[in-house]
TIKE-98183 format. One record per residue (C-alpha): residue in three letters; x, y, z. Coordinates in nm, 3 decimals. Each point is the difference from the previous one (the first is absolute). Layout:
! TIKE-98183
[site "ALA",[X,Y,Z]]
...
END
This chain:
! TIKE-98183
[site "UNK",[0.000,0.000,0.000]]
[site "UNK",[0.127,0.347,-0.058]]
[site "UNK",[-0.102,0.381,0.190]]
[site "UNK",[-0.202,0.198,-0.209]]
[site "UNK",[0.022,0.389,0.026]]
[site "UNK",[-0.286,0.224,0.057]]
[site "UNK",[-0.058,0.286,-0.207]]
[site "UNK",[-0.238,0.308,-0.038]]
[site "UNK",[-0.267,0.084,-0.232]]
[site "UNK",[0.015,0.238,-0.275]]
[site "UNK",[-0.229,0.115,-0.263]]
[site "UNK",[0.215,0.167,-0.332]]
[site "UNK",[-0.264,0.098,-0.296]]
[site "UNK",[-0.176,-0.287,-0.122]]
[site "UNK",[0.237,-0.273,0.148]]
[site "UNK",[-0.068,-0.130,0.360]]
[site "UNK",[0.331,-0.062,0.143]]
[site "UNK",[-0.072,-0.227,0.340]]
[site "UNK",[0.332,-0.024,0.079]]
[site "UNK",[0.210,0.266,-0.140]]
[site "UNK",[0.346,-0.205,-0.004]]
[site "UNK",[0.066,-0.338,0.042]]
[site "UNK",[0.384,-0.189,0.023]]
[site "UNK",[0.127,-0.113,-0.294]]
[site "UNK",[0.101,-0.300,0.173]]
[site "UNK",[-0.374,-0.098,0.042]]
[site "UNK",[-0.009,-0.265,-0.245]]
[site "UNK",[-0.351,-0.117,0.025]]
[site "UNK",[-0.146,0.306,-0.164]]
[site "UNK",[-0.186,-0.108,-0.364]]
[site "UNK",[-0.111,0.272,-0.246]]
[site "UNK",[-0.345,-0.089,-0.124]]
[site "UNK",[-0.125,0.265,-0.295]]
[site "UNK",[-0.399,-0.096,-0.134]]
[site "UNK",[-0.046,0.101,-0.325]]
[site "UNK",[-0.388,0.044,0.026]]
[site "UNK",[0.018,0.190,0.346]]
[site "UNK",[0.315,0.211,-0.151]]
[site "UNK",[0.132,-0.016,0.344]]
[site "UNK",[0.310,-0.134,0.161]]
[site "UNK",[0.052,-0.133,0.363]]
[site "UNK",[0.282,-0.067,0.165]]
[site "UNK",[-0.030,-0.300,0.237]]
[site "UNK",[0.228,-0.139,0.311]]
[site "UNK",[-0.184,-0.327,0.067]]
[site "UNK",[-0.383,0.020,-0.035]]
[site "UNK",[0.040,0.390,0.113]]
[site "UNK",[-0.017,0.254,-0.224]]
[site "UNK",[0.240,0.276,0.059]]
[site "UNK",[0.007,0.230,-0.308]]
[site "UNK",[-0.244,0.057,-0.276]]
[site "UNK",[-0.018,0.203,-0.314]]
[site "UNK",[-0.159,0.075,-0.341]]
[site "UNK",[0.133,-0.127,-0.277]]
[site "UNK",[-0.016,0.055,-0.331]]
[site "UNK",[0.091,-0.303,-0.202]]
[site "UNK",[0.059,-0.084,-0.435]]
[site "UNK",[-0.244,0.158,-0.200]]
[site "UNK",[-0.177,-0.226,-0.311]]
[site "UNK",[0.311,-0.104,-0.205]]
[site "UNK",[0.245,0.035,0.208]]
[site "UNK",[-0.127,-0.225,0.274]]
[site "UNK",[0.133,-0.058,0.380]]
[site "UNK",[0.043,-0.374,0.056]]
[site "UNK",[-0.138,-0.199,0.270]]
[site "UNK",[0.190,-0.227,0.181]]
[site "UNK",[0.276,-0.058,0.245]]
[site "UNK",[0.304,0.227,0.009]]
[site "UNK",[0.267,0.152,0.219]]
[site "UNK",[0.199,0.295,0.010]]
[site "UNK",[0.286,-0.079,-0.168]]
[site "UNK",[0.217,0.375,0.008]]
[site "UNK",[-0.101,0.350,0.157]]
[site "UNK",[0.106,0.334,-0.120]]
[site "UNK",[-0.110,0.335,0.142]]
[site "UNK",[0.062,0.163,-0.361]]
[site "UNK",[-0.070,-0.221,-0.321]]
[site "UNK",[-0.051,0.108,-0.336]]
[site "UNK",[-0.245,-0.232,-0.265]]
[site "UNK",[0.214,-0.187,-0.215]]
[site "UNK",[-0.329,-0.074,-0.250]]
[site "UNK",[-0.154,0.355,0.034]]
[site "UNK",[0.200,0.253,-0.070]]
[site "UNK",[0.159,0.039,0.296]]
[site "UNK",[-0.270,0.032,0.245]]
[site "UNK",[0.080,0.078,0.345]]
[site "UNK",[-0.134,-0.238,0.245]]
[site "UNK",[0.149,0.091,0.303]]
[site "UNK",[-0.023,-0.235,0.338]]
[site "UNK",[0.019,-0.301,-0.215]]
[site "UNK",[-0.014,-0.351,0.058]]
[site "UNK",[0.053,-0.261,-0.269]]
[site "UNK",[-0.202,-0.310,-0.031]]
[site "UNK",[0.132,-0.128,-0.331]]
[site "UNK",[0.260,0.048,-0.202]]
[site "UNK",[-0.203,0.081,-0.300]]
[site "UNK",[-0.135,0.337,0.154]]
[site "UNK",[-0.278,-0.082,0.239]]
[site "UNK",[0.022,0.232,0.330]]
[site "UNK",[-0.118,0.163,0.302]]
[site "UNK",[0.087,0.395,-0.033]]
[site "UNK",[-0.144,0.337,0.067]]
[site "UNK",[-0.250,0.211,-0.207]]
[site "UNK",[-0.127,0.305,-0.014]]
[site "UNK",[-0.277,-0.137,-0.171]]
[site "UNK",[-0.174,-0.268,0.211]]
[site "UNK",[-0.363,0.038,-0.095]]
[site "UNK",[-0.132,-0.351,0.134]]
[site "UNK",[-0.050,-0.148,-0.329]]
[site "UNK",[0.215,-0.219,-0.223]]
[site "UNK",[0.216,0.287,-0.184]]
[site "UNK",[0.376,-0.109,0.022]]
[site "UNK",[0.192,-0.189,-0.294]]
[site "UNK",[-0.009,-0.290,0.186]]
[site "UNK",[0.181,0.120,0.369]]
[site "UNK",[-0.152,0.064,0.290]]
[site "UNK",[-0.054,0.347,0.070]]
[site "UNK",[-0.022,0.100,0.358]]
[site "UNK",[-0.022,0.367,0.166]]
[site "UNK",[0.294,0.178,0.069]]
[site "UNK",[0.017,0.012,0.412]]
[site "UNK",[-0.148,-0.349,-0.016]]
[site "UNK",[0.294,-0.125,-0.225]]
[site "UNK",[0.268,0.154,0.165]]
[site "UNK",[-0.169,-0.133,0.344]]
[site "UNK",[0.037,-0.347,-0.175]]
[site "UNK",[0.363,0.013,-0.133]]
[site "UNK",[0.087,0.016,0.401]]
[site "UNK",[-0.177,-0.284,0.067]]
[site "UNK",[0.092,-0.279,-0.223]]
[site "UNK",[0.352,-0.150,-0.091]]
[site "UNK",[0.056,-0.241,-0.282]]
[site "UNK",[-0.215,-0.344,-0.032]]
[site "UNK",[-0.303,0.148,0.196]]
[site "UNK",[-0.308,-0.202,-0.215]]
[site "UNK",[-0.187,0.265,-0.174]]
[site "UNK",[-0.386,-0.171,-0.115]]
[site "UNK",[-0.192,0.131,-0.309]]
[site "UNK",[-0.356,-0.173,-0.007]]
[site "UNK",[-0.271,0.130,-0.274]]
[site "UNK",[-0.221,-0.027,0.387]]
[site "UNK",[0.030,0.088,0.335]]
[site "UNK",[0.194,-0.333,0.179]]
[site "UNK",[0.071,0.038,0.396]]
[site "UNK",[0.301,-0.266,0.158]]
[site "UNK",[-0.125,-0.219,0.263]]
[site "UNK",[0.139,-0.267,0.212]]
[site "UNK",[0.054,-0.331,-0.137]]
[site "UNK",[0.062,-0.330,0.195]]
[site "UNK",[0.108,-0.307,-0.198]]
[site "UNK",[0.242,-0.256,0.044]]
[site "UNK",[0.149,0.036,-0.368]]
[site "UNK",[0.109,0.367,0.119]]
[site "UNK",[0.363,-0.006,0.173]]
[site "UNK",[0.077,0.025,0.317]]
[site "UNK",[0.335,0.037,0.218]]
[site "UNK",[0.069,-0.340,0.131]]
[site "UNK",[-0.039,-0.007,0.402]]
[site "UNK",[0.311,-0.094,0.219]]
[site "UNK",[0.006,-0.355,0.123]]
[site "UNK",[-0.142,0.008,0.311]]
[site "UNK",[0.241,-0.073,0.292]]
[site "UNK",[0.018,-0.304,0.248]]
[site "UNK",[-0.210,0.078,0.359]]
[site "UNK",[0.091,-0.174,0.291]]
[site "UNK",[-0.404,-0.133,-0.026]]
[site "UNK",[0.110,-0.153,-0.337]]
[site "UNK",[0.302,-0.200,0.148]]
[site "UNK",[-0.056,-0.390,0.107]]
[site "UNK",[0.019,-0.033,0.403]]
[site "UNK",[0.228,-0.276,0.145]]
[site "UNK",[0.065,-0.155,0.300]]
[site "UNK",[0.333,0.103,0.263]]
[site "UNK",[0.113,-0.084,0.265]]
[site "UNK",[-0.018,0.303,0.259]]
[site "UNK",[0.225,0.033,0.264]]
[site "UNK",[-0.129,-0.132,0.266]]
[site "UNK",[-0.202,-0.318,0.015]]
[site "UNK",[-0.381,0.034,-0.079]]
[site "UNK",[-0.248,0.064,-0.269]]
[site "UNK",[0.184,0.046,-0.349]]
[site "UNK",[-0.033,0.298,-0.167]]
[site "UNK",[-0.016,0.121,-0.340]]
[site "UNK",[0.241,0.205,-0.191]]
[site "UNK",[-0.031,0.087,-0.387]]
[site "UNK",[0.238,-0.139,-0.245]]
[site "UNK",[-0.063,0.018,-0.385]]
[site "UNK",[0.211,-0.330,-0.096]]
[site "UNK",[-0.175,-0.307,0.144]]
[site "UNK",[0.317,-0.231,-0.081]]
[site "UNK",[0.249,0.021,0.281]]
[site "UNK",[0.089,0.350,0.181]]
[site "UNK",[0.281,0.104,-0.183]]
[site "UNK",[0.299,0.206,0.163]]
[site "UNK",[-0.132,0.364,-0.040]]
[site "UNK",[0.077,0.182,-0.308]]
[site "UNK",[0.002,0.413,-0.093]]
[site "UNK",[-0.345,0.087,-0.093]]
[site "UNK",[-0.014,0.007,-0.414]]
[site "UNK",[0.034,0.329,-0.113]]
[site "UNK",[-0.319,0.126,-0.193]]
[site "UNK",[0.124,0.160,-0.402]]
[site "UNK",[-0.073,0.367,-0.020]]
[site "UNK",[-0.296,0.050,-0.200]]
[site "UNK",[0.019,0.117,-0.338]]
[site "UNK",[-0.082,0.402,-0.066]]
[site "UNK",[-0.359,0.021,-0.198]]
[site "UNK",[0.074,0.277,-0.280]]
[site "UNK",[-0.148,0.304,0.043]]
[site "UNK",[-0.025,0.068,-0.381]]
[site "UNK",[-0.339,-0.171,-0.160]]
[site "UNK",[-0.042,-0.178,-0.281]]
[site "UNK",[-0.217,-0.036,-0.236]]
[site "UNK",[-0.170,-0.312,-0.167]]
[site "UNK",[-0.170,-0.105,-0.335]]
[site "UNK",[-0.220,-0.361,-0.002]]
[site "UNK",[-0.120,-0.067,-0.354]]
[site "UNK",[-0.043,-0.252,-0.251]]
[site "UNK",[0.316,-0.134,-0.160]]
[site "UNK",[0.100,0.097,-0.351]]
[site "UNK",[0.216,-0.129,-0.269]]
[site "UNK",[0.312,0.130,0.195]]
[site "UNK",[-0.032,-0.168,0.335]]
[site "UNK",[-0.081,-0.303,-0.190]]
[site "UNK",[0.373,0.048,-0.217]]
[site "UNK",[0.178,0.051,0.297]]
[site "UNK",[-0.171,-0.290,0.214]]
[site "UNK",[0.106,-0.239,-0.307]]
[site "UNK",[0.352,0.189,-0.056]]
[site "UNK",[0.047,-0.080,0.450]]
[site "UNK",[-0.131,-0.349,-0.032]]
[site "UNK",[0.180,-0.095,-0.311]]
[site "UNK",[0.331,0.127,0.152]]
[site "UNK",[-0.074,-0.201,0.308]]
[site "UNK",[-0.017,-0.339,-0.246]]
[site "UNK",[0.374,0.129,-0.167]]
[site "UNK",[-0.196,0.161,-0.352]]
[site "UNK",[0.192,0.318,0.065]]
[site "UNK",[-0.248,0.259,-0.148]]
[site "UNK",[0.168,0.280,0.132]]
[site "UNK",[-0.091,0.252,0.289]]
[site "UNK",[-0.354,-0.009,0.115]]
[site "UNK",[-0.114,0.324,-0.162]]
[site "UNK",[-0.331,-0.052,-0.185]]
[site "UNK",[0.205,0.002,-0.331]]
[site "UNK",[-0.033,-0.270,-0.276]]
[site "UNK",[0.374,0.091,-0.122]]
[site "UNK",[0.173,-0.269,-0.203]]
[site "UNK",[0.117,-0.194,0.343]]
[site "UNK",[-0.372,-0.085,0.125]]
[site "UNK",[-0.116,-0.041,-0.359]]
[site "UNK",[0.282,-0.335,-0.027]]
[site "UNK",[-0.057,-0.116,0.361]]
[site "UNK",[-0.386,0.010,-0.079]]
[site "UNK",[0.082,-0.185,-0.317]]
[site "UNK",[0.218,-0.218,0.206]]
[site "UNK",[-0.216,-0.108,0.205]]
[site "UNK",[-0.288,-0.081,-0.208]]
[site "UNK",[0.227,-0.210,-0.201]]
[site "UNK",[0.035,-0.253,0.290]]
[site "UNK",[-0.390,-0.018,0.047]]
[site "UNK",[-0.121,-0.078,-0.359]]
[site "UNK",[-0.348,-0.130,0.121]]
[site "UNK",[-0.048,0.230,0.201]]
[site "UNK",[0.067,0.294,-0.233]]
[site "UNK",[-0.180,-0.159,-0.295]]
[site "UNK",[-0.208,0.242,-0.211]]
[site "UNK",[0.111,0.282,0.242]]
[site "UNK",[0.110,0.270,-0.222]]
[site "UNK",[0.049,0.302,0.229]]
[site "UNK",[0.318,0.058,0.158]]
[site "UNK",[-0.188,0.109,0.307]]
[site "UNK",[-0.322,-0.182,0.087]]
[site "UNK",[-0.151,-0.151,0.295]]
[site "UNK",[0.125,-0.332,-0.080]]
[site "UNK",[0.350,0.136,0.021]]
[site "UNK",[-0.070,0.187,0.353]]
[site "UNK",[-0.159,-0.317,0.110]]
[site "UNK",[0.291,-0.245,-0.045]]
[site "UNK",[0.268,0.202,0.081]]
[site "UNK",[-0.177,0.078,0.347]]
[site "UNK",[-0.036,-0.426,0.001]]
[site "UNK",[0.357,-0.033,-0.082]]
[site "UNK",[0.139,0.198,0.312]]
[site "UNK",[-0.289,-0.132,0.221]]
[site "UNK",[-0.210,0.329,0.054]]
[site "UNK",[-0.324,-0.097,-0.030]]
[site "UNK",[-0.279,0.177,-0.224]]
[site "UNK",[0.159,0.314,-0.152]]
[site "UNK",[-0.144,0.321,0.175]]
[site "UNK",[-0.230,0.255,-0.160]]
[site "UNK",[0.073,0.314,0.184]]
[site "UNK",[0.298,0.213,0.102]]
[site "UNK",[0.031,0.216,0.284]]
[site "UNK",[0.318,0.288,-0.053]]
[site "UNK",[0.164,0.188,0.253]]
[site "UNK",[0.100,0.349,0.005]]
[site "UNK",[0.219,0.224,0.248]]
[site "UNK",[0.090,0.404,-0.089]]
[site "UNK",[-0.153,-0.067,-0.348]]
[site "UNK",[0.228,-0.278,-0.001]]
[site "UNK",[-0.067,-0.408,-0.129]]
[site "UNK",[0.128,-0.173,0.313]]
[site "UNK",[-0.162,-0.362,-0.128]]
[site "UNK",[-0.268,-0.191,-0.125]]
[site "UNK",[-0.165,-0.359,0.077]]
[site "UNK",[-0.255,-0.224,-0.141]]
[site "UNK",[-0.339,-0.013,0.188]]
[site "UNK",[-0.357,-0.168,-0.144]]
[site "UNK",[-0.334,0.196,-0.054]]
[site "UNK",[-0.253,-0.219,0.016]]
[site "UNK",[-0.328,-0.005,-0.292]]
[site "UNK",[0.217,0.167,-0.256]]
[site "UNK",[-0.285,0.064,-0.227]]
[site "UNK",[-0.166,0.255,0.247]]
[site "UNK",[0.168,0.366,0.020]]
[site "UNK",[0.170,0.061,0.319]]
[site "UNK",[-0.052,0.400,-0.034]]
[site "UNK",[0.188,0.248,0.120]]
[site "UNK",[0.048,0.046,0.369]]
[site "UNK",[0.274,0.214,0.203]]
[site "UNK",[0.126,-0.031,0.386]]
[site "UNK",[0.203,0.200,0.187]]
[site "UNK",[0.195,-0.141,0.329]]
[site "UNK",[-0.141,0.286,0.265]]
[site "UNK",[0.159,-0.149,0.315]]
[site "UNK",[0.165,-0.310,0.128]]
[site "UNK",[0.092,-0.162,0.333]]
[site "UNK",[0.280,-0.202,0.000]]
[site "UNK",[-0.042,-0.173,0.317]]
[site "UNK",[-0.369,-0.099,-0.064]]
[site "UNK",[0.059,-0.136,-0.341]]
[site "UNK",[-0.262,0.234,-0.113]]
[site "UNK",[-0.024,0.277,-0.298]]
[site "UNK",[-0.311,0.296,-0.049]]
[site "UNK",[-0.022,-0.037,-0.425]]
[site "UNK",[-0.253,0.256,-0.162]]
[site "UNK",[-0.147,-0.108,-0.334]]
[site "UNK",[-0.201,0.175,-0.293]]
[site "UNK",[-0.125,-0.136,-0.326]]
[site "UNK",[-0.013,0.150,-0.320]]
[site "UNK",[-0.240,-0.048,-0.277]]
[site "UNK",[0.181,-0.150,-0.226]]
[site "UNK",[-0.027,-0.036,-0.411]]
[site "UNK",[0.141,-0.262,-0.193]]
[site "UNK",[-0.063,0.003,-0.388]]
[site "UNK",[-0.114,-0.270,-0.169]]
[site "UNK",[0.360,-0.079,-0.124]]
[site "UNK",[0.099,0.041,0.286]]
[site "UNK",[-0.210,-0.275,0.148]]
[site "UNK",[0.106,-0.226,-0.275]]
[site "UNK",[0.341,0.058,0.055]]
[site "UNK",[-0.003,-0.115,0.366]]
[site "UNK",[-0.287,-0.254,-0.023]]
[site "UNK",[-0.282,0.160,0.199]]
[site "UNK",[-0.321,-0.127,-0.091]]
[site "UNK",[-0.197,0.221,0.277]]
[site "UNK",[0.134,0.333,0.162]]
[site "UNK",[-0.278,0.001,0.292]]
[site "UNK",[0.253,0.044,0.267]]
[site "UNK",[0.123,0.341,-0.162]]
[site "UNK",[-0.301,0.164,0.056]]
[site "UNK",[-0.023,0.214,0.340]]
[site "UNK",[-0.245,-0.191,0.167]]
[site "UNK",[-0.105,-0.257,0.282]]
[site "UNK",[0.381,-0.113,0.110]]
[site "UNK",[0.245,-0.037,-0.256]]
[site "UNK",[0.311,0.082,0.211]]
[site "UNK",[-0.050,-0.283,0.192]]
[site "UNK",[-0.146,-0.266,-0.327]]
[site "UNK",[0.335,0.160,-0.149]]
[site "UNK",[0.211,-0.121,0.298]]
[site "UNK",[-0.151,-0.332,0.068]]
[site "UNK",[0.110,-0.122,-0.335]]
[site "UNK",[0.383,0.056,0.073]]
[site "UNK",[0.222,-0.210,0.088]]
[site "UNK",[0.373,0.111,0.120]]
[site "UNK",[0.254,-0.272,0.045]]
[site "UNK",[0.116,0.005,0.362]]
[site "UNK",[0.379,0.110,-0.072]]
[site "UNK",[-0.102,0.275,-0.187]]
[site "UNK",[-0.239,0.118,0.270]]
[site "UNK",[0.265,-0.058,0.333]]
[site "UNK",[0.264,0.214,-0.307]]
[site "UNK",[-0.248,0.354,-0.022]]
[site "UNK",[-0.118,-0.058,0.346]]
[site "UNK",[0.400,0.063,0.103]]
[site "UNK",[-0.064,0.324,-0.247]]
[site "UNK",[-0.313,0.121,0.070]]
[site "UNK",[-0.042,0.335,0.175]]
[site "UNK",[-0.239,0.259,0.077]]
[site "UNK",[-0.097,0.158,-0.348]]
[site "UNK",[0.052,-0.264,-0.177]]
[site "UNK",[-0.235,-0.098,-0.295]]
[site "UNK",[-0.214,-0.269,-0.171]]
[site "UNK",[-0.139,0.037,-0.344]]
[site "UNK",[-0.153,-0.300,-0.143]]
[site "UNK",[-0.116,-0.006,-0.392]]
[site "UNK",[-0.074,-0.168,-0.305]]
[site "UNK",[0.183,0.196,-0.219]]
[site "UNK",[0.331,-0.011,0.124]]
[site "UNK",[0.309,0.282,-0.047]]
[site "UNK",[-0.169,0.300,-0.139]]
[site "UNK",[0.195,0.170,-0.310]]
[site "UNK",[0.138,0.246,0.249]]
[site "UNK",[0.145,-0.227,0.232]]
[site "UNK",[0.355,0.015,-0.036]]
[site "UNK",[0.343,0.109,0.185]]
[site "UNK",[-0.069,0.252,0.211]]
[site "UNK",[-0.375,-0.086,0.112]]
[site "UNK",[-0.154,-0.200,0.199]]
[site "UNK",[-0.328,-0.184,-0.129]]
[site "UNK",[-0.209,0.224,-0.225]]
[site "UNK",[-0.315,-0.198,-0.089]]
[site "UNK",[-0.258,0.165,-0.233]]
[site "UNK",[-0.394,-0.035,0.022]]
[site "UNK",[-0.084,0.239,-0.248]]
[site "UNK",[0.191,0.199,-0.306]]
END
């Protein structure tokens, strides 16, 4: 658990400043702007300490929805795309020239060329408060965080519990003088030993104060090439570094390796197919080949990545977001927030990944938690980002995977809408 600081109110023009400065080190402030309200509020946990009108992309030159974060802040910025436009107080959230900057013309509908436009006072108020990674939400509606409890969220793992003096077996001894025996505790029932120094307990290990961030989607042709180009390297193929590539090396192992299963491979004309996946996973005793991936970020940052299963692959998993508000590392126990946004995937888009039925995208009923149910997260991966995990980390999960503007220097940017 961390202190959190009390501030005043304040009231500057048409933005409602709650708490008129926050520490940049509070790292479980989220952005959240709604397009149809044209409003943006600033949230630490469920409380909202900032709000603002917005103004967001006017009709061809559209504000996306979808999960961002602030990737750079400058207090002077000129438009690289429009002719030099100031946009002071800014706050990148992709590298292709969506922002958060001040405006003197905020008039609460969508008028920008795609940024979001905020008041000046309000922006400036906002550049103080955030440091780089904070999430920063676009939704075409108004979507609030709330608490989430699930056992597919992480937690820190809790500290072994010690031995009590109620937990230890009692045994006879002989007291020293004749009489009733009485009991002493001894935690080795075989025969008293000569006494030893007391083990010395290893220092626990630091938890990292810097959060991460984390993507759970489906798997694509890439962690499927660098699952085969692993395994295959494992059975001596040599097909080159695990890197998602199909460079001459994997292309001859793959070859390679189909030439010693003839049967198997019969009629199989695609270099990559599920057959292949299949028996290479057989071949180095894995099991069924996973369908998901879940990809690990740290200071915009790929730390790693791991297999893990979604369950009912046909049905969309959506798009939902969680934020790590608060942990206790003694209890074992960690305060995630979670939204949902309406997602929108195309009909090629469906195709693409094999969903037959999208239900669970819409915002409705309890898809967070029909989302979460269906995944499945090997055990080494989990005890591996439960070591990581700290408060403001995030969660996305969704079916689409990178988005275009996911790259080096960002964390996850996922897109609902264009």
């Amino acid at each position: 658990m961390f202190s959190r600081l009390v501030f005043g109110l304040g009231l500057l023009s048409a933005t409602a400043l709650v708490h008129p400065a926050l520490a940049a080190d509070a790292r479980t402030l989220q952005i959240i702007v709604s397009k149809d309200k044209q409003s943006l509020a600033v949230y630490d946990g469920t409380e909202v300490v900032a709000t603002s009108k917005v103004s967001t992309g006017k009709d061809g030159h559209t504000t996306p929805s979808g999960i961002f974060s602030v990737l750079e802040k400058q207090k002077y910025h000129e438009s690289n795309l429009y002719s030099n436009a100031p946009m002071p107080f800014m706050q990148r959230l992709t590298w292709s020239g969506i922002a958060l900057h001040e405006s003197n013309s905020v008039p609460r509908y969508p008028a920008s060329h795609g940024c979001v436009r905020m008041p000046g006072a309000f922006a400036k108020k906002l550049y103080g408060m955030t440091e780089p990674g904070i999430p920063v939400i676009i939704s075409d509606g108004e979507v609030v965080p709330q608490p989430i409890d699930h056992p597919t969220l992480f937690h820190p793992q809790a500290p072994a519990p010690m031995l009590l003096l109620s937990d230890v077996e009692l045994r006879p001894s002989m007291p020293d003088s004749p009489g009733t025996p009485v009991q002493v505790a001894m935690n080795d029932t075989a025969a008293m030993p000569m006494p030893a120094a007391p083990p010395v307990a290893a220092p626990e290990a630091e938890r990292p104060s810097e959060p991460i961030s984390m993507l759970i989607t489906r798997r694509t042709l890439r962690e499927t090439v660098i699952d085969i180009q692993t395994l295959l390297n494992q059975l001596g193929f040599s097909a080159g570094d695990p890197d998602g590539l199909l460079g001459p090396a994997t292309v001859q192992a793959i070859k390679a390796f189909k030439t010693l299963r003839p049967a198997e491979f019969a009629g199989d004309r695609s270099l990559i197919s599920d057959t292949l996946l299949k028996s290479v996973y057989a071949a180095t005793g894995k099991g069924e080949p996973p369908n998901g991936v879940i990809m690990v970020r740290r200071a915009f940052k790929p730390i790693f990545e791991a297999p893990v299963t979604i369950a009912d692959q046909g049905l969309a998993l959506g798009t939902h977001f969680f934020t790590l508000h608060a942990l206790d590392e003694k209890a074992g126990s960690a305060d995630w927030l979670g939204i949902t946004l309406e997602n929108n995937l195309s009909r090629e888009t469906m195709k693409r990944l094999g969903v037959t039925n999208q239900e669970s995208s819409i915002v409705s009923g309890r898809p967070i938690a029909r989302s979460l149910n269906r995944i499945t997260i090997p055990e080494e991966t989990r005890r591996r980002i439960e070591a990581l995990i700290a408060p403001g980390s995030t969660l996305t999960i969704s079916d689409t995977g990178l988005g275009r503007d996911t790259g080096e220097g960002t964390d996850f940017i996922t897109i609902t809408r264009g």
